[in-house]
N, C-alpha and C positions, 0 to 999 in steps of 0.2 A: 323288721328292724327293731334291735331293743331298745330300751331309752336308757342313756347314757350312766352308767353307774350301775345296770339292773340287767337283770334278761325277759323282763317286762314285754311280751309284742306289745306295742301302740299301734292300731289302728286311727281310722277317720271316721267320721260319721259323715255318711251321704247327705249331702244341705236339701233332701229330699223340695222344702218351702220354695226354695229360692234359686236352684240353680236353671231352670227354665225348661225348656222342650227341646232343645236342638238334640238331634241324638249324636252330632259332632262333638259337642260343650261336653255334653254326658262321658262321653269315651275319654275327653279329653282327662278330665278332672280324677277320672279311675285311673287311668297312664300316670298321671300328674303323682299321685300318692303312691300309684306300683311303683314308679319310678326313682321316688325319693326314699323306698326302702318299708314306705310303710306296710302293714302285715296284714290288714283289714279292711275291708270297709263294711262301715253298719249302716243299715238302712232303717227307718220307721215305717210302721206299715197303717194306712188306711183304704178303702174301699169306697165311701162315700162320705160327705162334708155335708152335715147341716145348713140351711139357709137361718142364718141366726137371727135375719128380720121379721119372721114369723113365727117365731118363739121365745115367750117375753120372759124375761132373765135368764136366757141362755147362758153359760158360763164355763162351753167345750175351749180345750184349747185352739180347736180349728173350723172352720166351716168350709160351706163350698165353693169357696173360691181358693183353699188350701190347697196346693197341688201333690200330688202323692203319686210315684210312679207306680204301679205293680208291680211289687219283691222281687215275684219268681220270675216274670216279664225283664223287670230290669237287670237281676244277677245274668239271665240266660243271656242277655246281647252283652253285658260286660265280660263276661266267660272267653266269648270269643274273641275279643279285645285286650286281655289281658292274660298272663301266664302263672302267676304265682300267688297273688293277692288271694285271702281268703274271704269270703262272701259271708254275712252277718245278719239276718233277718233282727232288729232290734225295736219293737217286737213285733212279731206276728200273731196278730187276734185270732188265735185258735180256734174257741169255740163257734164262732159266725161265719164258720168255711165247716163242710163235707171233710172229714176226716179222712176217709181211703183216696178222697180228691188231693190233699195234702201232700199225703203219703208218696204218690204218685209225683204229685211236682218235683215234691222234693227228691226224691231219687232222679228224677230226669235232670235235675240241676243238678244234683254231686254229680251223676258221669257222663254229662256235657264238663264240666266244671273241672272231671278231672279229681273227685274226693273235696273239693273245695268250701262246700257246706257247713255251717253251724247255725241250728236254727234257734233262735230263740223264739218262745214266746211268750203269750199274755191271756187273759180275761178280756181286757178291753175296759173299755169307758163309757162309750157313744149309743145308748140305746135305739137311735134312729139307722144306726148300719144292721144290727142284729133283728129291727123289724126287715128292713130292708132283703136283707137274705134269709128269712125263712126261720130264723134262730133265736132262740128263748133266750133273752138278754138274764132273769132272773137265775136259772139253775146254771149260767156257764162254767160257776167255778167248779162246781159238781162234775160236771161235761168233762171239762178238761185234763183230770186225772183219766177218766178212759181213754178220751183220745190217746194221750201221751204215749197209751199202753200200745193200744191201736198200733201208733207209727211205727214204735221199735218191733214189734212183732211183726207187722206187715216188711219191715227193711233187713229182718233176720233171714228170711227164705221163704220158699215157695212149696207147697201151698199150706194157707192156715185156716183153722176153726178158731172162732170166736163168738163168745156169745157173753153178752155184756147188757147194760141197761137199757146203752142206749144205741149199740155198734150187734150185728150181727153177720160174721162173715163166715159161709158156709164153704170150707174146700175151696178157695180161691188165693191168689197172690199175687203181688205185682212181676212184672216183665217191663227193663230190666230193672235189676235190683241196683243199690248204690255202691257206691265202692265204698264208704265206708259205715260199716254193720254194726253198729246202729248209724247214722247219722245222731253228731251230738246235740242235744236236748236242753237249752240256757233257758229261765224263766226270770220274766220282769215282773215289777211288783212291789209292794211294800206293807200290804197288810199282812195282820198276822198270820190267819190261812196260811199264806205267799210262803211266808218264811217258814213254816214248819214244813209248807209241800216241797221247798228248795233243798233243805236238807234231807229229806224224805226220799224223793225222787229224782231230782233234777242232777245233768250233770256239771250246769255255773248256772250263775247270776248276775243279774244286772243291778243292783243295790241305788236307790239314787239319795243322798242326804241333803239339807238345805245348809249352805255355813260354809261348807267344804273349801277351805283356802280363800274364803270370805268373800265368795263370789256372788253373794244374794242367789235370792228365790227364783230366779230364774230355770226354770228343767220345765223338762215336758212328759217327766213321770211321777208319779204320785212319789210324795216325800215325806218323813217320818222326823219329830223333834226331838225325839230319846238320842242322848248319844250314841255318834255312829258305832264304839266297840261294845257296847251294850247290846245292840240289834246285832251286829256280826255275831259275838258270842252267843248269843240267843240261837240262832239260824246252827251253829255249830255244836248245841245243844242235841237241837232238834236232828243231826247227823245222828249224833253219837246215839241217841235214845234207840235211831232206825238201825242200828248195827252199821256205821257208816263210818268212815273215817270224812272229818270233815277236810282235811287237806286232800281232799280228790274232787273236792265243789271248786271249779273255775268261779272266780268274782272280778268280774270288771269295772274298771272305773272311768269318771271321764274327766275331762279338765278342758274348761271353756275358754276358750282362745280368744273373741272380741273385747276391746278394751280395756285388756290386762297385756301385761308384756313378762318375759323370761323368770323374773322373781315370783312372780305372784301362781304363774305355771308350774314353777320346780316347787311351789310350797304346797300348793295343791297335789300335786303329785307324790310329795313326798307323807301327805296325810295320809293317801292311799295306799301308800306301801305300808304305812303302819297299820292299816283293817286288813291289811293279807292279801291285797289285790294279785293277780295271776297275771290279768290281762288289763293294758288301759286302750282308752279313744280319745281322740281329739273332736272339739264340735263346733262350728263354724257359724249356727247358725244363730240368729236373733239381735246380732249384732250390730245390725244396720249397715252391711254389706252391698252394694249394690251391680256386683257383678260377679260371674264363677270366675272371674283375671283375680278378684279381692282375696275371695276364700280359697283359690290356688296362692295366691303370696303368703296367705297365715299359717298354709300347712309348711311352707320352704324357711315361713321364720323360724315355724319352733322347729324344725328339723334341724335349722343349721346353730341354734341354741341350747338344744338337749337331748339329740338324739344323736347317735353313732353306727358306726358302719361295723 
């Protein structure tokens, strides 16, 4: 569904923190947002949560008592529950996962799904998950340009040669393939790197700024103080340099729902549509919420406040 005024999709962001373990709740709250028209839903992705009591000035945004579904675990049981809704990995820490392991998922989720897929990723943050799985916390952003290559090649056909630095696939392919060839490629981010590899390579982005409709520092990805059409045109810079048009980079935005009402939503919103946004999301979480009944009623407020059928 677009937001009122626009042809914006709004999606939801999955309250990944907070909406519990029931796998009733779970379905519910994906129905809940298919239902009301909404286009998406994005998830965060972690693996493992540090114990922050035995490391002094920790200062992750989560540890292990954060709870975190698995992406491709949870899109595959929402797939089946749901008909139209598209699936949003926002983001998935790339480099600290097996590449052709990925690759793989993610084709089994577009066609369970139905072509439903958009993945985003990341680098990450957490250097205790990339010990954890076997993965060089330091060179990942290096990593992750192959990867990228990796997946879109591996989801092009069957069979491929590759020989890369750190990927070597000799005459092999996945079975089956996705239905959509490539599945789409969204990167989160905010350093500079990020931004030049977003225009470079990527096919959107997730941009997160601090200020945005005067909502404070509250995000849960890295944020940049330059103004935000400074970094947009920078990033669209970085297209045009690559032979790129930059109006073919999806950029989403998001607009935080808890303790703001209708004004403060449509002004944020409409900030966004001044940086060129494609795509927004709604985010539910950190609000002090205390139930998925709460952050099912925020998604039906601002539905029935600024969004259309």
């Amino acid at each position: 569904m677009a937001v009122a005024g626009t042809e914006l999709p709004m999606g939801v962001v999955f309250p990944q923190t907070e909406i519990g373990n029931d796998p009733a709740v779970i379905r519910d709250f994906a129905q809940c947002a298919e239902g009301l028209g909404y286009s998406h839903l994005a998830a965060f992705d972690h693996v493992l949560g540090a114990n922050a009591a035995s490391r002094a000035g920790w200062s992750g945004l989560y540890n292990h008592e954060s709870a975190f579904h698995e992406v491709f675990v949870l899109f595959a049981y929402l797939a089946g529950v749901t008909s139209k809704i598209e699936f949003v990995t926002c983001v998935l820490v790339l480099p600290q996962r097996q590449t052709a392991l990925v690759a793989k998922q993610a084709a089994a989720l577009d066609v369970l799904s139905g072509g439903r897929l958009r993945l985003g990723v990341a680098v990450g943050w957490n250097p205790v998950e990339f010990e954890a799985l076997g993965e060089d916390f330091h060179n990942r952003g290096a990593r992750i340009e192959e990867q990228i290559a990796v997946l879109r090649a591996l989801w092009a056909g069957n069979p491929i040669d590759f020989d890369g630095k750190n990927h070597v696939i000799n005459d092999a392919g996945l079975c089956p393939l996705p239905v959509q060839r490539p599945i789409p490629i969204w990167l989160g981010g905010m350093a500079d790197v990020v931004i030049e590899r977003v225009g470079r390579l990527a096919d959107g982005w997730f941009p997160r700024f601090p200020g945005l409709g005067k909502r404070g520092p509250n995000s849960v990805m890295p944020i940049r103080q330059e103004e935000p059409q400074a970094v947009m045109e920078t990033m669209r810079a970085h297209a045009r340099a690559a032979g790129r048009d930059p109006d073919d980079i999806g950029i989403e935005g998001r607009v935080r729902l808890p303790g703001r009402g209708p004004d403060a939503w449509a002004e944020e919103l409409a900030e966004w549509q001044a940086l060129g946004a494609t795509h927004m999301q709604v985010f539910t979480m950190g609000g002090g919420l205390t139930s998925p009944d709460e952050h099912m009623a925020l998604l039906r407020q601002y539905h029935d406040a600024l969004m259309v059928g």
